[in-house]
N, C-alpha and C positions, 0 to 999 in steps of 0.2 A: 574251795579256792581261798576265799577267810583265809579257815586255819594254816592252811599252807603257807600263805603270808606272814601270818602271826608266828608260825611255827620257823619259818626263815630271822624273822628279827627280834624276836624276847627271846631270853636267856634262861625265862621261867615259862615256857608253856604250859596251860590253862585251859579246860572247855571254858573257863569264869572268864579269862581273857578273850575269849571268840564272841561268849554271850555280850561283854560290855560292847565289844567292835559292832555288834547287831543293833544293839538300843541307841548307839550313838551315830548311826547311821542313816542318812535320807538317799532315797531313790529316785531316778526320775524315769519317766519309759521315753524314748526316743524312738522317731520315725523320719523318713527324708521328706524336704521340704522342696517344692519349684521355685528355683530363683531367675528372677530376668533375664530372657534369654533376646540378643539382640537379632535373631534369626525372626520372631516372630513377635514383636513389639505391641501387636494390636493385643495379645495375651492378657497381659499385663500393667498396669496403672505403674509405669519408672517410679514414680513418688510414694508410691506406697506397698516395695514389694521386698523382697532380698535379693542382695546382690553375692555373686559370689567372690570370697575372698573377705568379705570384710562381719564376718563372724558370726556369732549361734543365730537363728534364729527361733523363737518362741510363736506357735500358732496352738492356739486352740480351738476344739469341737470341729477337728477336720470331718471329710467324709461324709459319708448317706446317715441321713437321722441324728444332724447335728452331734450330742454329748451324750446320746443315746447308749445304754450298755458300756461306758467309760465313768473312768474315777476322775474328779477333776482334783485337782491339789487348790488347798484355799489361797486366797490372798495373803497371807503371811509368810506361808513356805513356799509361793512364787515371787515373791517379795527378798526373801533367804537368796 
């Protein structure tokens, strides 16, 4: 998918152009998050939760066995 892209907007197509789009590249893995739902309030701390409509949010060490078998991204490039 890359190249494809690369290959729609350079006028000099490149594997050397695919390889830099690779190295200059960060990823993040994404999963859905439960936000506040006013059906069931006791859920939920309002103060300290997501709302919807008002933007990303970021949790970490969801799920059984906290950060277990998962990569975490350092403070720098959660920082980025």
């Amino acid at each position: 998918m890359v190249a494809e892209l690369i290959a729609l907007q350079a006028d000099n197509y490149s594997d050397l152009l695919v390889r830099r789009s690779f190295s200059a590249t960060k990823v993040l893995s994404a999963d859905v998050c439960a936000a506040f739902d006013p059906n069931f309030p006791e859920v939920y701390d309002k103060k300290n939760t997501s709302l919807m409509g008002n933007g990303v949010q970021i949790t970490k060490y969801t799920g059984a066995r906290g950060k277990a078998g998962c990569n975490d991204a350092n403070a720098e490039f959660v920082s980025e």
